[in-house]
C-alpha positions in Angstrom: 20.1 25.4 38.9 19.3 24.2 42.8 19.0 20.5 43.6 15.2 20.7 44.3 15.1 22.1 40.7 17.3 19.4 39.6 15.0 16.3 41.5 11.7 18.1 40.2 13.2 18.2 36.1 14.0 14.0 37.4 10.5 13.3 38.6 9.2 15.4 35.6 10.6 12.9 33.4 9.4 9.3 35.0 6.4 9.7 33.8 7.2 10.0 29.8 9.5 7.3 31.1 7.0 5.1 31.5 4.5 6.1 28.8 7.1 5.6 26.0 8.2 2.0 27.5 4.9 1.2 27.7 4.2 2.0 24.2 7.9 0.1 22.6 6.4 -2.9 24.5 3.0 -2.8 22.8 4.4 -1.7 19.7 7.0 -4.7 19.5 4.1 -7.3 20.3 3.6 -9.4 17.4 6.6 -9.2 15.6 8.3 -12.3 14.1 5.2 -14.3 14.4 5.4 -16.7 11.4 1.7 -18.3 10.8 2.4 -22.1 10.6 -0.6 -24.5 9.8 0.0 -28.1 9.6 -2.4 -29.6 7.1 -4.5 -32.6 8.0 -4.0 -36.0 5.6 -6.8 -36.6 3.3 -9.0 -39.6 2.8 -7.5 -39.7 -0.9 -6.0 -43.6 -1.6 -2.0 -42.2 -1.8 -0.4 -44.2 0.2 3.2 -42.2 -0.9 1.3 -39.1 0.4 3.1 -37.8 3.1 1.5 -35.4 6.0 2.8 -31.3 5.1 3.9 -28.5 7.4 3.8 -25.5 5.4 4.4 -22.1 6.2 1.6 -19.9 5.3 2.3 -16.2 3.7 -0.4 -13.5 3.5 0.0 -11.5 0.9 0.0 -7.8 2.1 -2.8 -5.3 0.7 -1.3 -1.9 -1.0 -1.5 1.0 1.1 -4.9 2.7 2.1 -4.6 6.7 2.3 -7.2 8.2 5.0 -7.3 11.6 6.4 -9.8 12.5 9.0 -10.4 16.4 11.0 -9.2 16.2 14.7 -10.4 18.7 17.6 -8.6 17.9 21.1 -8.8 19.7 24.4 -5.7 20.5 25.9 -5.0 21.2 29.6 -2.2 23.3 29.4 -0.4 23.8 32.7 -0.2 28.1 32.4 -4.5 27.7 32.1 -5.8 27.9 35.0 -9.6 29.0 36.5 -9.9 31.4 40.0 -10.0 28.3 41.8 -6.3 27.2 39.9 -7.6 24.5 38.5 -6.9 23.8 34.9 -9.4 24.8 32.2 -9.8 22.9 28.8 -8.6 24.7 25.7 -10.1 23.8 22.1 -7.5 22.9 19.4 -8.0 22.2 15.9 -6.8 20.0 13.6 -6.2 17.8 10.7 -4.4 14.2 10.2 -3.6 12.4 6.5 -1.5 9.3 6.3 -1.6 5.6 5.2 -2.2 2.1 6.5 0.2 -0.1 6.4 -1.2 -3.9 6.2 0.7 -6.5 8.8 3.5 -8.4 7.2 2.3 -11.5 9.3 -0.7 -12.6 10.4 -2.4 -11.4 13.8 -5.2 -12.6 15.0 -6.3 -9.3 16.7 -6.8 -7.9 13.4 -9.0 -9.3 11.3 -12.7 -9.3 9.7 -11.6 -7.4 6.6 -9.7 -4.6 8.7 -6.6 -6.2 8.7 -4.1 -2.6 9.0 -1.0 -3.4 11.5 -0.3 0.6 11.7 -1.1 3.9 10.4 1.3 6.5 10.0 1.5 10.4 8.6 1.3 14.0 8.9 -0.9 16.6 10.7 -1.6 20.1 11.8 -2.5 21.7 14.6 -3.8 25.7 16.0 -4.9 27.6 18.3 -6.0 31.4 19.1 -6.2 31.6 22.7 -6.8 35.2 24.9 -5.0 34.9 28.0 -5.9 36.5 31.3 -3.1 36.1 33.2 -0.9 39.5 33.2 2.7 38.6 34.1 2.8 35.8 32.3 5.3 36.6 30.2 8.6 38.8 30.9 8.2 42.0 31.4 4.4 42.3 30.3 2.0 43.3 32.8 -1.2 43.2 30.7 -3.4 40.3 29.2 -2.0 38.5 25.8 -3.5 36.9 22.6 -1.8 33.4 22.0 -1.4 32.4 18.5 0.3 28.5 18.2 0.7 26.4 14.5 2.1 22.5 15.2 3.0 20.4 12.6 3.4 16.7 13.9 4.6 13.3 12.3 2.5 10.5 14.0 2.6 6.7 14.2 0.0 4.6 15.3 -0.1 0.7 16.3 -3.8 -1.1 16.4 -3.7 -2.7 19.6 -7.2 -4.7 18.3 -9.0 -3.8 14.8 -12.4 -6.4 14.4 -15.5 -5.3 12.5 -16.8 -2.0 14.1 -14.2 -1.4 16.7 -10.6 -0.1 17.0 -7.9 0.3 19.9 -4.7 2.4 18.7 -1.6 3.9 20.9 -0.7 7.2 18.9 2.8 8.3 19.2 3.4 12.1 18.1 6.5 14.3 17.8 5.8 17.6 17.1 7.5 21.2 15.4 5.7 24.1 16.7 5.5 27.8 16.3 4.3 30.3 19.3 3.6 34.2 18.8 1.9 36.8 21.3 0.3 39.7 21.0 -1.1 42.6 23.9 -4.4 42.8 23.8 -6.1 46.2 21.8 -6.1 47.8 18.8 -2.4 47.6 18.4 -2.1 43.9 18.2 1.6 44.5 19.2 3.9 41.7 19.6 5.7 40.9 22.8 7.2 37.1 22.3 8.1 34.1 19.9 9.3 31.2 20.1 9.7 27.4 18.9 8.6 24.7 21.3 8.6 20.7 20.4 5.9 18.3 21.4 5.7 14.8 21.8 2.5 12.9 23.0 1.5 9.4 23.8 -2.0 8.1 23.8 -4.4 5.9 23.7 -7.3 5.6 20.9 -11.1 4.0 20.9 -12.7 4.1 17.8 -16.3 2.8 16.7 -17.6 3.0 13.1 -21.5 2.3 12.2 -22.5 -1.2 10.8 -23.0 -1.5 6.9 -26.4 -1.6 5.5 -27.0 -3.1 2.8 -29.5 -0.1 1.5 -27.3 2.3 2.9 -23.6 1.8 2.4 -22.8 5.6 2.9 -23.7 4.7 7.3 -20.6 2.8 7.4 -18.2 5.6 6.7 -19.1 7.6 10.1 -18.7 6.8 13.5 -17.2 8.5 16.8 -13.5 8.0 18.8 -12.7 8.4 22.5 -8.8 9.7 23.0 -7.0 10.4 25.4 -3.0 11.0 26.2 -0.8 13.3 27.6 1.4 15.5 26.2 5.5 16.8 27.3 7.7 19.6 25.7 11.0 18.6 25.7 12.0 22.3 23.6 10.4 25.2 25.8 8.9 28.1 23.3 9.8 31.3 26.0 11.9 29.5 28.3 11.8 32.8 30.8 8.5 32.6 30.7 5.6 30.9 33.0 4.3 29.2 29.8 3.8 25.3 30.1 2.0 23.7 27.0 2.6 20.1 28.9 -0.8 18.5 30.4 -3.2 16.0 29.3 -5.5 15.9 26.7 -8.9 14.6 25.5 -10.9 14.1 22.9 -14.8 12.9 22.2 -16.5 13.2 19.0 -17.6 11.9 15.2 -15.3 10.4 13.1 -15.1 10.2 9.2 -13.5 6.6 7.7 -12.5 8.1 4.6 -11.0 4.4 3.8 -14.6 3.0 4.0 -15.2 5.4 1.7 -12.6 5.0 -0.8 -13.7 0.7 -0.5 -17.1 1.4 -1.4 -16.0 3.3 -4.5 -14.0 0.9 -5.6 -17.0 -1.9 -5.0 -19.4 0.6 -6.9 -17.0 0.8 -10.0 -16.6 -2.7 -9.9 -20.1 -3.4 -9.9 -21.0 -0.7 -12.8 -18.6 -3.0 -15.1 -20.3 -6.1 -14.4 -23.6 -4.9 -15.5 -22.4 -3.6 -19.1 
């Protein structure tokens, strides 16, 4: 490997660098905060009655399970227009996991939605046509890209107050590439097992409740965006280059309003008998 290889794999690296310090120093905000209230004396005639400091615990909620569908567009580094500038490609998705309620209080989260983190599992593909001959080794024609990603995700709530949410995501990733020519034959011509990790930053915004109309409440639309790095190369003598940023703008589904307002409905069905 040359030096200006070597210094371009260094500079290559600042940025996750920076990205993943940035998101331990987020993530390790509010920590060890211990709620202390001191409680005022009363009017009451107890003269023996001394002034308390006590330390108050909040009782954590059980976990919430939600699951939402995720589309991003990825710019991937080997898509490029006639102009070589990077072209957005569609990839679809799925996320399930928990939230996990704060073990002390913080005062960023509150209003009912009081979830510290959220953490679980999803999966990712895409079927992309390529038109870039030569973009693998030895292959001179146009291929058909096939990619399946299962990720493990954790994500911190920066702020989480009535309608609106700020997360930073955190991803590491197991994928699985295959190509094919182009034609008839479908013939395969590479494989491979690449690893992704991506860092982020999520807006979220769900619709008031109404009163009339509960069901409002459980929809509502997210702005993302992060960028993503390989650190495991799929092809390695290949051109391909999954790392880039990526974006995503659309509806969202609170499947844990959802699952509240189920339990409030059941609740309320006993009352009445």
């Amino acid at each position: 490997m040359s030096t200006l290889n070597v210094m371009k794999d260094k500079v290559n690296l600042y940025p996750l660098g920076w990205l993943v310090c940035l998101w331990l120093i987020t993530s390790l905000t509010g920590l060890a905060q211990t709620n202390v209230t001191v409680r005022k004396p009363t009017d009451l005639k107890r003269t023996n009655q001394p002034d308390t400091v006590s330390v108050q615990s909040v009782k954590p909620m059980s976990l919430t399970f939600t699951a939402s569908t995720d589309q991003r567009f990825f710019f991937f580094s080997d898509t490029r227009n006639e102009n070589g500038r990077r072209t957005p490609v569609s990839v679809y998705g799925i996320r399930a996991g928990f939230l996990f309620p704060p073990h002390d209080a913080r005062p960023e989260l509150s209003g009912g939605r009081s979830a510290s983190f959220k953490a679980g599992l999803g999966f990712y593909f895409v079927n992309q046509d390529i038109n870039r001959p030569g973009l693998l080794p030895n292959t001179s024609e146009s291929v058909t890209r096939h990619l399946r990603i299962a990720t493990a995700y954790y994500e911190r709530y920066l702020y989480r107050k009535k309608a609106l949410e700020v997360s930073l995501p955190l991803e590491l990733g197991y994928g699985h590439s295959r190509y094919e020519r182009h034609g008839g034959t479908e013939e395969e011509v590479a494989r491979g097992v690449f690893i992704p990790l991506g860092v982020g930053v999520l807006t979220a915004y769900q619709f008031p409740r109404i009163r009339w109309f509960r069901p409002l409440h459980w929809f509502g639309f997210n702005v993302l965006g992060g960028y993503r790095f390989i650190l495991k190369k799929d092809v390695p003598a290949s051109q391909i280059n999954y790392t880039g940023f990526y974006i995503s703008v659309g509806p969202s589904f609170f499947l844990e309003n959802l699952t509240a307002d189920l339990k409030y409905w059941r609740k309320k069905r006993k009352q009445k008998k």
